[in-house]
mmCIF file of the C-alpha atoms, coordinates in Angstrom:
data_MODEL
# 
_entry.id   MODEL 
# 
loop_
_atom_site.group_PDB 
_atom_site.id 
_atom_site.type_symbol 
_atom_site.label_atom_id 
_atom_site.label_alt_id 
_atom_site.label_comp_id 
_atom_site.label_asym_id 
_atom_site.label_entity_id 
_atom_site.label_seq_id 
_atom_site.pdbx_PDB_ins_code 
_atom_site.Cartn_x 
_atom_site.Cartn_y 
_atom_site.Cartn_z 
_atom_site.occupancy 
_atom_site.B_iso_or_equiv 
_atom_site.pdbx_formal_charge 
_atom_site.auth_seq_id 
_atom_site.auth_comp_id 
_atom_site.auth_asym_id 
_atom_site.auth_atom_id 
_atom_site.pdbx_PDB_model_num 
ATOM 1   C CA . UNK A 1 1   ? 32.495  -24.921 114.287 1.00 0.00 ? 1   UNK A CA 1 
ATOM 2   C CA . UNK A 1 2   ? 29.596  -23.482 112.722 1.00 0.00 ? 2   UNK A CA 1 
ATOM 3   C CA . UNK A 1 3   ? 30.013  -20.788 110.189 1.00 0.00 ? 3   UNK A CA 1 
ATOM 4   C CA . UNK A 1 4   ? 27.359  -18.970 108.314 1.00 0.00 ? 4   UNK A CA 1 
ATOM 5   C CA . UNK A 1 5   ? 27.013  -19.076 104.913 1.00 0.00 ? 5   UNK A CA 1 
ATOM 6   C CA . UNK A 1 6   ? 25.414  -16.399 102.424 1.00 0.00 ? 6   UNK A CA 1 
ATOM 7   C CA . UNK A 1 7   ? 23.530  -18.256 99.366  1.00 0.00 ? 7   UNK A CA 1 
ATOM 8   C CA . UNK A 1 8   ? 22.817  -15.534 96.628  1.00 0.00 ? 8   UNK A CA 1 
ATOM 9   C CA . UNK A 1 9   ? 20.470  -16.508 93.698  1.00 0.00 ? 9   UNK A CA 1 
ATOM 10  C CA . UNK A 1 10  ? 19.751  -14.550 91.105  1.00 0.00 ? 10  UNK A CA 1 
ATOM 11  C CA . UNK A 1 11  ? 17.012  -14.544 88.295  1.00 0.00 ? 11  UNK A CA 1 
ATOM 12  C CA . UNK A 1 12  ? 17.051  -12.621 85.151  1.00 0.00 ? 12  UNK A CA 1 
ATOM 13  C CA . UNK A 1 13  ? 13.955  -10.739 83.610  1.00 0.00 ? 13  UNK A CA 1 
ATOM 14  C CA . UNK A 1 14  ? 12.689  -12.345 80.709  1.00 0.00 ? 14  UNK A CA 1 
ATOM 15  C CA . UNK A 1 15  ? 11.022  -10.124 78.317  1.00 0.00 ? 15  UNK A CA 1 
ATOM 16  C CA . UNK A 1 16  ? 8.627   -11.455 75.677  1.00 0.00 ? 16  UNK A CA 1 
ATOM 17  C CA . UNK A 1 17  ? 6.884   -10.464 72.370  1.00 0.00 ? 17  UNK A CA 1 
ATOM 18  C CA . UNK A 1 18  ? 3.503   -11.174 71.329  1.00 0.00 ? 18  UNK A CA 1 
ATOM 19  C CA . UNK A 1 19  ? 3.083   -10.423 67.339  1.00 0.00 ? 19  UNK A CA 1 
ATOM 20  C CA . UNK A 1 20  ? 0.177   -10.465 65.138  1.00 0.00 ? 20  UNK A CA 1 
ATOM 21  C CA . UNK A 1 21  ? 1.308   -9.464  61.480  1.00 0.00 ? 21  UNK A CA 1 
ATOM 22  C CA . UNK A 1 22  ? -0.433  -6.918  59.392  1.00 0.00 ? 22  UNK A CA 1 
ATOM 23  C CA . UNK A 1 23  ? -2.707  -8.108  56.555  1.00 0.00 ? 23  UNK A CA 1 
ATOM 24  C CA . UNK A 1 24  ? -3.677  -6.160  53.188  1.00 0.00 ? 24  UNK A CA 1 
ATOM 25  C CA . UNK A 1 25  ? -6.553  -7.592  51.055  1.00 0.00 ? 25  UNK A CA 1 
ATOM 26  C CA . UNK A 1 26  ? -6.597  -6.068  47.841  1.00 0.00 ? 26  UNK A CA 1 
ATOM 27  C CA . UNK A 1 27  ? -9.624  -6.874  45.191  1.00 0.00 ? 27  UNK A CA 1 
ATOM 28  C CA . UNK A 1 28  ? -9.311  -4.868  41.651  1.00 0.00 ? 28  UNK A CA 1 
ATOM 29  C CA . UNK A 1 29  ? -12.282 -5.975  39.920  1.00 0.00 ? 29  UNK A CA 1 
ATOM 30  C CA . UNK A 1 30  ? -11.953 -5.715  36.034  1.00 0.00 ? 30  UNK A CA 1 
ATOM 31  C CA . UNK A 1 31  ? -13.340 -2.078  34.349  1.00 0.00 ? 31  UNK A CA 1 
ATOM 32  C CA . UNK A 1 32  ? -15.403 -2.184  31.753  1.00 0.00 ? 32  UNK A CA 1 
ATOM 33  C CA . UNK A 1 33  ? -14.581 -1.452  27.925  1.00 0.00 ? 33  UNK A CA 1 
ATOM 34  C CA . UNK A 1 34  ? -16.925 -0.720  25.222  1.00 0.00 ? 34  UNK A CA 1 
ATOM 35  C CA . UNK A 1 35  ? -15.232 -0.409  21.555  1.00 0.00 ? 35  UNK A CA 1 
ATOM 36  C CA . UNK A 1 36  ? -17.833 0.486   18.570  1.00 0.00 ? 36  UNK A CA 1 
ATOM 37  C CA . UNK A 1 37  ? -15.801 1.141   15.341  1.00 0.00 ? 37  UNK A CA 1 
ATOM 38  C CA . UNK A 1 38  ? -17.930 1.762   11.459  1.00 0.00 ? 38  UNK A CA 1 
ATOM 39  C CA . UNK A 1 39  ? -16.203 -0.484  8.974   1.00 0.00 ? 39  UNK A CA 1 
ATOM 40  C CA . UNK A 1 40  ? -14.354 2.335   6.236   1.00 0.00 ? 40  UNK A CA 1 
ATOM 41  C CA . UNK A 1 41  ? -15.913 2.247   3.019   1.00 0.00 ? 41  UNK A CA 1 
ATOM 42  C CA . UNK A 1 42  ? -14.028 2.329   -0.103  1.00 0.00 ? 42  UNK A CA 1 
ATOM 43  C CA . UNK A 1 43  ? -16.682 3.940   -3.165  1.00 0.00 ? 43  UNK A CA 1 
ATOM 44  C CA . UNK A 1 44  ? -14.879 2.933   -6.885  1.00 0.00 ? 44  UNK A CA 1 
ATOM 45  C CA . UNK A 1 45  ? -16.453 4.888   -9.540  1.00 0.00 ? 45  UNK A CA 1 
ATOM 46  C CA . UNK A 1 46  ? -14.917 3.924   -13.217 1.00 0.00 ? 46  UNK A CA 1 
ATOM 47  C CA . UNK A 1 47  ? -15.657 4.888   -16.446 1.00 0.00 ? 47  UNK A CA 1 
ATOM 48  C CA . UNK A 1 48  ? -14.804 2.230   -19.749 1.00 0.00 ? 48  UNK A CA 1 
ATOM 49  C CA . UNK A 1 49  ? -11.603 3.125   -21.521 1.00 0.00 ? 49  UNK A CA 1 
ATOM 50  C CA . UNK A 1 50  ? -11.846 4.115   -25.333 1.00 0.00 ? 50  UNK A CA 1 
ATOM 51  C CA . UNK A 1 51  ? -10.057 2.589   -27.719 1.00 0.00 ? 51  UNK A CA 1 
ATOM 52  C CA . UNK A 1 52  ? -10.076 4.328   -31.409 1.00 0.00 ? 52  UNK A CA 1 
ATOM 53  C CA . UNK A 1 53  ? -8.659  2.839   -34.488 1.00 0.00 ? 53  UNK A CA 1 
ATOM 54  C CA . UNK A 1 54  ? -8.714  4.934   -37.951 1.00 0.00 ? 54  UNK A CA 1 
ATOM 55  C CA . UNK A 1 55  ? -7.608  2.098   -40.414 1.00 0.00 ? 55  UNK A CA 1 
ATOM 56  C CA . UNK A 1 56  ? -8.064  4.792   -43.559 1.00 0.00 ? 56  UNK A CA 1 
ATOM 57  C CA . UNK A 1 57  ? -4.550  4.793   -44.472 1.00 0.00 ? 57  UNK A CA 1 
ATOM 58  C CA . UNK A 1 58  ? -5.130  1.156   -44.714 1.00 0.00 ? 58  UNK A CA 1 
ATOM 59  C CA . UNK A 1 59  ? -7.718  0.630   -46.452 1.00 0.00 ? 59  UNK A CA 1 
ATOM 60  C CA . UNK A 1 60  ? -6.385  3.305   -49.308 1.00 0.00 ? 60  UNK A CA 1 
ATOM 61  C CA . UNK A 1 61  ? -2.964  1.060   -49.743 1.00 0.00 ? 61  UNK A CA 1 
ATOM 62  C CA . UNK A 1 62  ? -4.900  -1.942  -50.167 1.00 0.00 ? 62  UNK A CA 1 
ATOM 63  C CA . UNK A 1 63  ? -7.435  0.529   -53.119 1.00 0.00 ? 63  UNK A CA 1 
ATOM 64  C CA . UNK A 1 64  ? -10.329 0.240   -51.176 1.00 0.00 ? 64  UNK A CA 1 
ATOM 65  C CA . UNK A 1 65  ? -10.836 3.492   -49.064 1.00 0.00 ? 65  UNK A CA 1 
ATOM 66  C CA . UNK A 1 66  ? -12.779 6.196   -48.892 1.00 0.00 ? 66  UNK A CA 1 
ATOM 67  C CA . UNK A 1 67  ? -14.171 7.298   -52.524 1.00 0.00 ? 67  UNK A CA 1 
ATOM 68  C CA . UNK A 1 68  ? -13.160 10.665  -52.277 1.00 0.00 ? 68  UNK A CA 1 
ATOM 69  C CA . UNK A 1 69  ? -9.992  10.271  -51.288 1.00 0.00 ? 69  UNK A CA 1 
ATOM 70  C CA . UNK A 1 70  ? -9.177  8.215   -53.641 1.00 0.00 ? 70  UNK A CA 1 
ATOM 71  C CA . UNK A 1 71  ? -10.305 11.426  -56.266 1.00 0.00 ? 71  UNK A CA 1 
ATOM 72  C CA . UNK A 1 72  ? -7.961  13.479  -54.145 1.00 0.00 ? 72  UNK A CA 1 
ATOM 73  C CA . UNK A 1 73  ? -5.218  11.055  -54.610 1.00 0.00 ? 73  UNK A CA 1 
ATOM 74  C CA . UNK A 1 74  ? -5.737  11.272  -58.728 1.00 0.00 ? 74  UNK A CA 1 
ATOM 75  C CA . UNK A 1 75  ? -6.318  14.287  -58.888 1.00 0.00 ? 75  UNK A CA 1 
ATOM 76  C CA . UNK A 1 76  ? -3.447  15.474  -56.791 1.00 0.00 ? 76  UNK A CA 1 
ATOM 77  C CA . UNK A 1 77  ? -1.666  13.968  -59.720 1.00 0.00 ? 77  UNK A CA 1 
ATOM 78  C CA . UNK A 1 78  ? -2.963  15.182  -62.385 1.00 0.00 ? 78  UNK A CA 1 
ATOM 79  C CA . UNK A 1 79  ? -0.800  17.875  -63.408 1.00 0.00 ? 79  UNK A CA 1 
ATOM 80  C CA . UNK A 1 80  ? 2.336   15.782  -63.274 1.00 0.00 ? 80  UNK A CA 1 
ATOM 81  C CA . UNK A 1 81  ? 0.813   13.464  -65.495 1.00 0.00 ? 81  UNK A CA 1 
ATOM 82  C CA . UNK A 1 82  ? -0.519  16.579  -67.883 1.00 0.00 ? 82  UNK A CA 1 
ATOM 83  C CA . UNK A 1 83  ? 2.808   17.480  -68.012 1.00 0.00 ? 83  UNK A CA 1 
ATOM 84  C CA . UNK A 1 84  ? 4.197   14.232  -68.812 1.00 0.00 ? 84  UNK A CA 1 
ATOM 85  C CA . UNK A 1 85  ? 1.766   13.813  -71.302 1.00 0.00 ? 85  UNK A CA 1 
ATOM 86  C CA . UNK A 1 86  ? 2.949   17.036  -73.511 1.00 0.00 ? 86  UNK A CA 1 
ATOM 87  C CA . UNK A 1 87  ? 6.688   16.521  -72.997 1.00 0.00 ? 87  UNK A CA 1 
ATOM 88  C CA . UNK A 1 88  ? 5.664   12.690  -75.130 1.00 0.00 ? 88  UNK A CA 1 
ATOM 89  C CA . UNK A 1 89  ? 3.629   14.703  -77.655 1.00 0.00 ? 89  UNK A CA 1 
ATOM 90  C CA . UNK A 1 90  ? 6.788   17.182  -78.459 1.00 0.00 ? 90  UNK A CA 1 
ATOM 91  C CA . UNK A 1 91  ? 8.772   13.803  -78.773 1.00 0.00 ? 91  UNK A CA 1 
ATOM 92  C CA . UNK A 1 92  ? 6.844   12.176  -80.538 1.00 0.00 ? 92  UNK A CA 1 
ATOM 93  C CA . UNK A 1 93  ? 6.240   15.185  -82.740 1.00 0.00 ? 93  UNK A CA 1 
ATOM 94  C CA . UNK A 1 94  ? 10.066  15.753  -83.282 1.00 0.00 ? 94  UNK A CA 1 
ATOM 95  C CA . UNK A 1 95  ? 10.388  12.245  -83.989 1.00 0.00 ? 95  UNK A CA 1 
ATOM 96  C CA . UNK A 1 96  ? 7.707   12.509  -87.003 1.00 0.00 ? 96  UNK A CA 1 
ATOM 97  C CA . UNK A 1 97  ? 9.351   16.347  -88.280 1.00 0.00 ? 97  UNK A CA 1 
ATOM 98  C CA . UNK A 1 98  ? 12.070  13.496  -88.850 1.00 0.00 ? 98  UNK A CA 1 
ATOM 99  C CA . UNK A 1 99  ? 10.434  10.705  -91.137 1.00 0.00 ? 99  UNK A CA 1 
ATOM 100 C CA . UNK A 1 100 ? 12.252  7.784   -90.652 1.00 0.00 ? 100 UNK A CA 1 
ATOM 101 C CA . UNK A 1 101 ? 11.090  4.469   -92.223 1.00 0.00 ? 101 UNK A CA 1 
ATOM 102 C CA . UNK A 1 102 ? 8.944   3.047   -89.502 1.00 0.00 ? 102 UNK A CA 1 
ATOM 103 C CA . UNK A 1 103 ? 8.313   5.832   -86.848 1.00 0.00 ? 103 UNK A CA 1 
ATOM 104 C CA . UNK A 1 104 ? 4.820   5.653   -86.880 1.00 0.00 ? 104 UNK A CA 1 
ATOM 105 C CA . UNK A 1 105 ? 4.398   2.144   -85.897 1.00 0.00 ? 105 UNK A CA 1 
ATOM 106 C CA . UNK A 1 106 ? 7.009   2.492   -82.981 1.00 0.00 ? 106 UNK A CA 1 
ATOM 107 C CA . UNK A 1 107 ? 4.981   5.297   -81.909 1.00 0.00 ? 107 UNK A CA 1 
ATOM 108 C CA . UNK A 1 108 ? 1.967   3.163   -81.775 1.00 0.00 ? 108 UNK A CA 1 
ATOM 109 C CA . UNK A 1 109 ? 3.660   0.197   -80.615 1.00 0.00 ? 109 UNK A CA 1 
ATOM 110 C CA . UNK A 1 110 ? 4.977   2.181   -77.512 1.00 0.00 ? 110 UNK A CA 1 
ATOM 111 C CA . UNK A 1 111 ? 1.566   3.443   -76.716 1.00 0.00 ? 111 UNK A CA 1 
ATOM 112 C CA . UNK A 1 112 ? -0.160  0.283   -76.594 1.00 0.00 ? 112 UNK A CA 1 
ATOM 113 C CA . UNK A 1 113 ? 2.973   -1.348  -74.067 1.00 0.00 ? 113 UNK A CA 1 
ATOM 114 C CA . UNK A 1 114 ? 3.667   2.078   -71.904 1.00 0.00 ? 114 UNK A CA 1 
ATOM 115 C CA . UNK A 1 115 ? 2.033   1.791   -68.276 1.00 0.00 ? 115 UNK A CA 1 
ATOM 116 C CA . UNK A 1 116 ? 0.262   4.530   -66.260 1.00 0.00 ? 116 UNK A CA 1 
ATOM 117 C CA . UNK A 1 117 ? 2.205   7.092   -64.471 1.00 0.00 ? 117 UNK A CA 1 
ATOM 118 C CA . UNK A 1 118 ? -0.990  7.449   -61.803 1.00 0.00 ? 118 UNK A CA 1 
ATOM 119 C CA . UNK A 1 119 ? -0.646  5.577   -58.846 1.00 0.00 ? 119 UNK A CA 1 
ATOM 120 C CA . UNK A 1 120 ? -4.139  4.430   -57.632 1.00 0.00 ? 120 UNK A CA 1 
ATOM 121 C CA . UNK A 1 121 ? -3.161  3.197   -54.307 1.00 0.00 ? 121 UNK A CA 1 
ATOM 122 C CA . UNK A 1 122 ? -2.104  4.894   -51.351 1.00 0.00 ? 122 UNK A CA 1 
ATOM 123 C CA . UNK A 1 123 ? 1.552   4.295   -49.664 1.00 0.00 ? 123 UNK A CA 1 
ATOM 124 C CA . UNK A 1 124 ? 1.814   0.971   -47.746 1.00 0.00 ? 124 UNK A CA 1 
ATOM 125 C CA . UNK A 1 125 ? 3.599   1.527   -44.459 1.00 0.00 ? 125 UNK A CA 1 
ATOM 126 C CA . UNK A 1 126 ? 3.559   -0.381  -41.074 1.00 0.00 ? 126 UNK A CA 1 
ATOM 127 C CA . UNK A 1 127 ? 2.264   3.111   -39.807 1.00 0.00 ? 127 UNK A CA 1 
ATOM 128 C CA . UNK A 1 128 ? -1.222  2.949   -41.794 1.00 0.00 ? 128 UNK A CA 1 
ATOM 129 C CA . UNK A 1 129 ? -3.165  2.262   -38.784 1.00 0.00 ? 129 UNK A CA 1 
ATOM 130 C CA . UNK A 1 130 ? -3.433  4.953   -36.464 1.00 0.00 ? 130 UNK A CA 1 
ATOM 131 C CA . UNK A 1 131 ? -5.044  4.134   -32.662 1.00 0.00 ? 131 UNK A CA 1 
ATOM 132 C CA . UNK A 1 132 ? -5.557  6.172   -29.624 1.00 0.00 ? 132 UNK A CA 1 
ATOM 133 C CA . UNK A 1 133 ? -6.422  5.460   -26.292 1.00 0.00 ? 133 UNK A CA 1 
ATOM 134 C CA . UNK A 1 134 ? -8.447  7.064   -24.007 1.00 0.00 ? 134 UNK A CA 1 
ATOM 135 C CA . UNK A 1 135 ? -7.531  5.900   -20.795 1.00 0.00 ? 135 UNK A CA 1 
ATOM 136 C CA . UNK A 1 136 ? -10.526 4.747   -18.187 1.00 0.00 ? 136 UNK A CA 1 
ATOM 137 C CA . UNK A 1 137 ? -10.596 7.218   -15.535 1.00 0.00 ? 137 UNK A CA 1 
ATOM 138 C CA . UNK A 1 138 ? -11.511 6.245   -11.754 1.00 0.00 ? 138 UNK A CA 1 
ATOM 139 C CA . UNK A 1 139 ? -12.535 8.303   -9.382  1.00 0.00 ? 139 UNK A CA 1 
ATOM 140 C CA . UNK A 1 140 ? -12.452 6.957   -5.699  1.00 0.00 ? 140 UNK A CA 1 
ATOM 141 C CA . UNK A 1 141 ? -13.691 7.865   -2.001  1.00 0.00 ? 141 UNK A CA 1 
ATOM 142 C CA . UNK A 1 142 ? -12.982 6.732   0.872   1.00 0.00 ? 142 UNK A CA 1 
ATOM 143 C CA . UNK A 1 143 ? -14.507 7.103   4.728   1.00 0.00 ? 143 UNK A CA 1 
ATOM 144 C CA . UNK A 1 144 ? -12.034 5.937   6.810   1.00 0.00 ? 144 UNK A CA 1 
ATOM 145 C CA . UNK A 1 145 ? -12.630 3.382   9.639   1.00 0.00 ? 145 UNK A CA 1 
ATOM 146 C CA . UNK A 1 146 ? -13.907 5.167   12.536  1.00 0.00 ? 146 UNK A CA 1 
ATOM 147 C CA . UNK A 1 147 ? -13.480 3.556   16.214  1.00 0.00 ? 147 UNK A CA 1 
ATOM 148 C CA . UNK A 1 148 ? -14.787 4.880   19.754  1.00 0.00 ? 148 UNK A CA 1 
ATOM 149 C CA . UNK A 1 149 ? -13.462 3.596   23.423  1.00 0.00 ? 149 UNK A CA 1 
ATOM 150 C CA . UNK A 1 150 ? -15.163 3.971   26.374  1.00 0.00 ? 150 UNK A CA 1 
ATOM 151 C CA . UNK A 1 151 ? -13.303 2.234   29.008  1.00 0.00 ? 151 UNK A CA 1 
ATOM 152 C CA . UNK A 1 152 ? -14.654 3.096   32.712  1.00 0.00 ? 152 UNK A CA 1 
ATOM 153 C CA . UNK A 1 153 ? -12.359 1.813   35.571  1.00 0.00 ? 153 UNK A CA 1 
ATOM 154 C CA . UNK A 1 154 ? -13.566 0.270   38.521  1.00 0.00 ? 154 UNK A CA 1 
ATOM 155 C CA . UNK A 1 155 ? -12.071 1.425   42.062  1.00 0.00 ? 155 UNK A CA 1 
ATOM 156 C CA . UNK A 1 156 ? -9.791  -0.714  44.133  1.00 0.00 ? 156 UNK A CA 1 
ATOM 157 C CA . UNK A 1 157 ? -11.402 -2.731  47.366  1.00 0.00 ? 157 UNK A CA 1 
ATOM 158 C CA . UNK A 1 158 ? -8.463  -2.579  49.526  1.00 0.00 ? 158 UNK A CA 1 
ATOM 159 C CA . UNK A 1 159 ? -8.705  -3.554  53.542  1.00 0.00 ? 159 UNK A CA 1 
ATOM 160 C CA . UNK A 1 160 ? -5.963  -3.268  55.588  1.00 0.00 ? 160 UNK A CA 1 
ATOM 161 C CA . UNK A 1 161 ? -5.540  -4.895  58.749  1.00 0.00 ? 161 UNK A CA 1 
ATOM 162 C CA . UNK A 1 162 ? -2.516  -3.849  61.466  1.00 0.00 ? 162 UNK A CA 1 
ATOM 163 C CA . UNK A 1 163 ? -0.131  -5.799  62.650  1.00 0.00 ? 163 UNK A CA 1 
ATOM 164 C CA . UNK A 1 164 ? 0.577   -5.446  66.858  1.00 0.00 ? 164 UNK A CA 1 
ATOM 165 C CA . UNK A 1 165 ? 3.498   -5.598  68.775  1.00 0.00 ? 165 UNK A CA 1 
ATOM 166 C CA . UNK A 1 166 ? 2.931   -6.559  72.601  1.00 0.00 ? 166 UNK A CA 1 
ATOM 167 C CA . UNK A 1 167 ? 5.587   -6.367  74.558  1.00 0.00 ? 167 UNK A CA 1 
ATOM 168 C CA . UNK A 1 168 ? 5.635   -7.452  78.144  1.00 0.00 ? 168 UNK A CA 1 
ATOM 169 C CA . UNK A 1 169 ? 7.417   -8.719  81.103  1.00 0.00 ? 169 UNK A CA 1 
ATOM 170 C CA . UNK A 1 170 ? 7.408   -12.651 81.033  1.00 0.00 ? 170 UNK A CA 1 
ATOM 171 C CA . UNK A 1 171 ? 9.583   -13.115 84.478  1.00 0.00 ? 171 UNK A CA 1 
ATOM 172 C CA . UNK A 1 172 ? 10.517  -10.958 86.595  1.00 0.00 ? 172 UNK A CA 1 
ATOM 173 C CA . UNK A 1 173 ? 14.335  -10.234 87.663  1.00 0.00 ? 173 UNK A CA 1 
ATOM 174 C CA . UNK A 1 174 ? 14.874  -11.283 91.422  1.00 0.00 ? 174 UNK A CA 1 
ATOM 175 C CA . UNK A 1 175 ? 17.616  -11.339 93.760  1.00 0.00 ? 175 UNK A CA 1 
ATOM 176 C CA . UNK A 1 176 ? 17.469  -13.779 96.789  1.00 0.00 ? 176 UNK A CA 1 
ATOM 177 C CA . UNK A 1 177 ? 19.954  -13.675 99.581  1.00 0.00 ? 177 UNK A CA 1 
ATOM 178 C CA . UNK A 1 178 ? 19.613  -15.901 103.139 1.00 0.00 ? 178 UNK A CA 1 
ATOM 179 C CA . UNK A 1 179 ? 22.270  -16.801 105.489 1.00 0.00 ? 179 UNK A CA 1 
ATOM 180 C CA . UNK A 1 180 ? 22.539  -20.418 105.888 1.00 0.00 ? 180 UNK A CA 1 
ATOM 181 C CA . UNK A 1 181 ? 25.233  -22.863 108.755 1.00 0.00 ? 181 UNK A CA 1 
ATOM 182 C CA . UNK A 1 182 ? 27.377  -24.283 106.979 1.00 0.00 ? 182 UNK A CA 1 
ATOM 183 C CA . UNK A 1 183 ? 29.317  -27.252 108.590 1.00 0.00 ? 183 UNK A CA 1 
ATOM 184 C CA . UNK A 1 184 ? 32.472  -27.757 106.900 1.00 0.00 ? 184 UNK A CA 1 
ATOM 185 C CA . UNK A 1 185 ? 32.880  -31.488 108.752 1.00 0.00 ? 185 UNK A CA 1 
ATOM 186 C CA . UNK A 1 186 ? 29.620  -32.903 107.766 1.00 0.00 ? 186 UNK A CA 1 
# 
């Protein structure tokens, strides 16, 4: 007995891709900076300190000052010696109005030991030297430090390149069908 047979085959599509990627070239080339500065300048004007010492005071405690002062100074105590003076005359004066054995001779004897009442030097003190200072004074200018930049940037080089997709059919889908015998005793 001979029977027929159907024989189907069957092929699938087949799709396929073709890709080239995209490409960027990018090339920044440096800008260019120009920097010009003026050093700062620092003008110091200065004028000498002054130191001033007045060692008069000094000078008229050791009895060597100034000539004139030193008449001021005796002079300036004249009067107290003046009055001294006459206050020894009336004692010596009532001692005499008294005649005692020997008065004039004291008298004499105390004259030729008593010691001046004048004082010829000035007063020693630590503060005898007097000094002032004139400070220096400075007088400064400055320009300050000056700088200028000039940068000037340089565009970017850029190329760009695009990627592609291509998409196409690699294999077709098909569909065969035939009738065939078929002998099931062979």
């Amino acid at each position: 007995m001979n029977l027929l047979r159907l024989s189907i085959r069957q092929t699938y599509a087949s799709i396929a891709f073709d890709t080239k990627q995209a490409s960027l070239s990018m090339e920044s080339p440096p800008g260019e900076l120009e920097v010009q500065s003026n050093p700062s300048l620092l003008r110091v004007n200065t004028n000498p300190g002054q130191l001033e010492i007045d060692s008069s005071k000094a000078w008229m405690a050791l009895g060597k000052g100034n000539h004139l002062e030193w008449l001021n100074l005796i002079s300036s105590q004249m009067h107290q010696e003046f009055l001294l003076n006459v206050s020894r005359i009336v004692e010596e004066g009532n001692q005499l109005a008294q005649f005692k054995k020997n008065t004039i001779a004291d008298m004499m004897r105390n004259r030729i030991h008593e010691e001046s009442n004048l004082n010829y030097l000035g007063d020693a003190s630590v503060s005898n030297v007097d000094l002032s200072y004139n400070s220096a004074k400075t007088e400064m200018e400055w320009d300050p430090h000056v700088v200028n930049i000039n940068y000037t940037p340089q565009k970017v080089q850029a190329s760009y390149d695009p990627g592609k997709v291509e998409v196409y059919l690699k294999q077709k889908n098909s569909l065969n069908m035939w009738v065939s015998n078929y002998n099931i005793y062979a």
